[in-house]
C-alpha positions, -999 to 999 in steps of 0.1 A, spaced: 158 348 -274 130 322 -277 117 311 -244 114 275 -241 89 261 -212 96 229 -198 78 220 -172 83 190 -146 79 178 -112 87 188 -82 104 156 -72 143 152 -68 148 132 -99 127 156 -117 145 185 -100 182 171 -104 174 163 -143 167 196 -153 191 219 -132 217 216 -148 203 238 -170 195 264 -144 227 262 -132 245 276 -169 260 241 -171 245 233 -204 250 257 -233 217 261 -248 227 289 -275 199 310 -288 171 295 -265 159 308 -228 142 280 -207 117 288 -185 113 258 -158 80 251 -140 72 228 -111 40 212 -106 25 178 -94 25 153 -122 -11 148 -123 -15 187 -128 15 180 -156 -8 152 -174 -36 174 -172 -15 205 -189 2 182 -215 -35 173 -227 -40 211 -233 -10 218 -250 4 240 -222 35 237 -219 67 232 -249 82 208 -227 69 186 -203 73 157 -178 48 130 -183 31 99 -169 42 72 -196 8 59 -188 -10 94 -199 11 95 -231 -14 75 -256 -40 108 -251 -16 131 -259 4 114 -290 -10 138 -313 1 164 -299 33 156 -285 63 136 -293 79 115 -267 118 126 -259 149 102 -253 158 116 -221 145 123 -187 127 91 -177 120 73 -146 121 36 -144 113 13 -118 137 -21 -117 127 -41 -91 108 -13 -70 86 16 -76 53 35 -62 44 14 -30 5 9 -22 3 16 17 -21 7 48 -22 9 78 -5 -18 98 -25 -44 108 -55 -32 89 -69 -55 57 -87 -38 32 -119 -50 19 -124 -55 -16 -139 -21 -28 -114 -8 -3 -110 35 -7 -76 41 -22 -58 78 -25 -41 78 -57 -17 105 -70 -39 113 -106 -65 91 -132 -35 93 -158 -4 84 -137 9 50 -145 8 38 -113 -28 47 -114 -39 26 -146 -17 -7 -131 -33 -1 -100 -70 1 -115 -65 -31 -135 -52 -52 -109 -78 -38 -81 -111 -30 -104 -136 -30 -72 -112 -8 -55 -130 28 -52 -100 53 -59 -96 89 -47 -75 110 -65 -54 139 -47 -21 155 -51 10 127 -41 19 149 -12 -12 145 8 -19 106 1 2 96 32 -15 119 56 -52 109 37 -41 74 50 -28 80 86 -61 95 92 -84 74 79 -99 94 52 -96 66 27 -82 29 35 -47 27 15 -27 50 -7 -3 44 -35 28 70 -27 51 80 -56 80 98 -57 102 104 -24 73 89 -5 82 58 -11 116 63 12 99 83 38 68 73 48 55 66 82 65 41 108 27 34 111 20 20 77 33 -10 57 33 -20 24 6 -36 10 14 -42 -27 43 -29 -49 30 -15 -81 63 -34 -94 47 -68 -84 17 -58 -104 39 -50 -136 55 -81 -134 27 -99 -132 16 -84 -164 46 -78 -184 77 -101 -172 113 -93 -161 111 -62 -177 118 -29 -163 84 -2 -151 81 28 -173 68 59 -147 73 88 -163 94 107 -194 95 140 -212 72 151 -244 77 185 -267 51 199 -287 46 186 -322 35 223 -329 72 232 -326 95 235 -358 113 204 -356 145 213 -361 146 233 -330 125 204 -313 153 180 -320 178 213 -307 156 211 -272 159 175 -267 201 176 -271 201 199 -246 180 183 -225 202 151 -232 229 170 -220 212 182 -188 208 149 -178 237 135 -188 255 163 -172 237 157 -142 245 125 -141 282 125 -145 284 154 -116 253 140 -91 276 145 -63 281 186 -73 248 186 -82 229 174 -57 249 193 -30 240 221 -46 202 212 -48 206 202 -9 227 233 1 196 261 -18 168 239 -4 152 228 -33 149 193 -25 123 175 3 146 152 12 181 148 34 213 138 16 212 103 22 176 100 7 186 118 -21 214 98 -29 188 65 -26 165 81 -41 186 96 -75 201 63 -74 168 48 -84 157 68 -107 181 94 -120 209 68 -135 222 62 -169 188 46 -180 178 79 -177 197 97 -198 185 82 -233 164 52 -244 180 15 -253 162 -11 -269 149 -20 -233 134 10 -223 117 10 -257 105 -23 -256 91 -18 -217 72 11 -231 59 -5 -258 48 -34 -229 28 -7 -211 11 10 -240 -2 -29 -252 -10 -38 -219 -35 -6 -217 -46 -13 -252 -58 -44 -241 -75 -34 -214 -96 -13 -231 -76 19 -220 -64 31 -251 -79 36 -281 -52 20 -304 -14 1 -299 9 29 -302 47 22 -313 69 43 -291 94 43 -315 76 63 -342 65 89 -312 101 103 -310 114 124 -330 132 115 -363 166 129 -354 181 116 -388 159 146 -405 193 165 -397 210 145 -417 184 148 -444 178 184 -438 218 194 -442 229 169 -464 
């Protein structure tokens, strides 16, 4: 059977999109997956190789990599009305060129982060240690991501939301984080058979979160207690998740033109012609 890599974070959304999959839930006919876990900034930096088939994605990292991959429908993270949270210590006030921990140069939070803060001096380090990196004084704030954002310590506030950022730059629209991508290298017909099943994983997923995620809970694969991860999947495993609308598309588009003017990007890239062109089944069998 082909093997099929997809690789993703280690993060309960992340987690509870995929295992369907891993569970047999999701009939995947002549192809194997092979799952892999690793911090998204490690995932960015693997995506620009060409690593992995399949991969979880900053939606801010995508423009480097459009060659090379195709952005899927499913999978993706949005923030509405919340997101990563920049952190301090209460009581503190950072100076201007403040030291901030951020979770990777190519995470999204990252490039908002960098354009509204241009004197701040950033750090970079894997998600999991920002808090601590904080608490001790090694660098003055921190922006936490994923489950962070619920769990942090009693001895830090919030500074900034990363959503308030966005807004400022964007409107009432909702904050792309991250998505999936599949090689370009792969034959397209079984590209487009990888995404429906990834589809399915997530919609799957999503119509059985309560299965699911006690099943998650109950073999320890998630950092989190129940009631976290019920917050937490609520944020940003939910039916935007499962496949793009017009408004996802169009808050994409936002980000990649907001990074093009900025003098991120080397060009305005369309998310709509970086997904696959599913009608080629049509074409192909017609």
């Amino acid at each position: 059977m082909p093997k099929i890599s997809v690789a993703h974070s280690p993060d309960a959304d992340d987690i509870f999109m995929y295992y369907a999959i891993k569970f047999g839930w999701v009939n995947t006919g002549d192809l194997e997956f092979d799952n892999i876990a690793l911090d998204i900034e490690t995932l960015n930096e693997e995506a620009l190789k060409g690593t992995y088939d399949a991969t979880a994605i900053s939606f801010g990292a995508y423009p480097f990599m459009r060659d090379d991959y195709a952005l899927l429908r499913c999978a993706m993270s949005f923030g509405e009305g919340y997101g990563p949270k920049l952190v301090k210590k209460k009581g503190v006030k950072p100076k201007k060129n403040f030291k901030v921990a951020l979770s990777g140069k190519y995470t999204t939070n990252a490039m908002l982060f960098r354009i509204a803060y241009p004197d701040a001096r950033p750090v970079y380090m894997n998600f999991l240690e920002i808090e601590k990196a904080v608490l001790d004084g090694v660098v003055d704030a921190g922006v936490l991501i994923h489950e962070a954002i619920l769990t942090y310590s009693d001895e830090l506030e919030v500074e900034r939301e990363i959503f308030e950022i966005w807004q400022g730059l964007a409107g009432d629209m909702p904050l792309p984080l991250g998505g999936m991508a599949i090689r370009r290298s792969i034959p397209l017909l079984r590209a487009i058979n990888i995404e429906n099943i990834l589809l399915d994983a997530v919609r799957i997923g999503v119509k059985n979160k309560e299965t699911l995620s006690r099943m998650l809970l109950e073999r320890d694969l998630i950092r989190v207690d129940a009631k976290k991860l019920e917050k937490y999947l609520s944020m940003y495993a939910n039916e935007r998740s499962e496949t793009i609308d017009d408004t996802s598309l169009a808050a994409i588009d936002k980000l990649f033109e907001i990074g093009y003017n900025h003098g991120i990007y080397d060009a305005k890239v369309s998310t709509a012609d970086m997904l696959l062109p599913k009608e080629y089944v049509d074409y192909r069998f017609s």
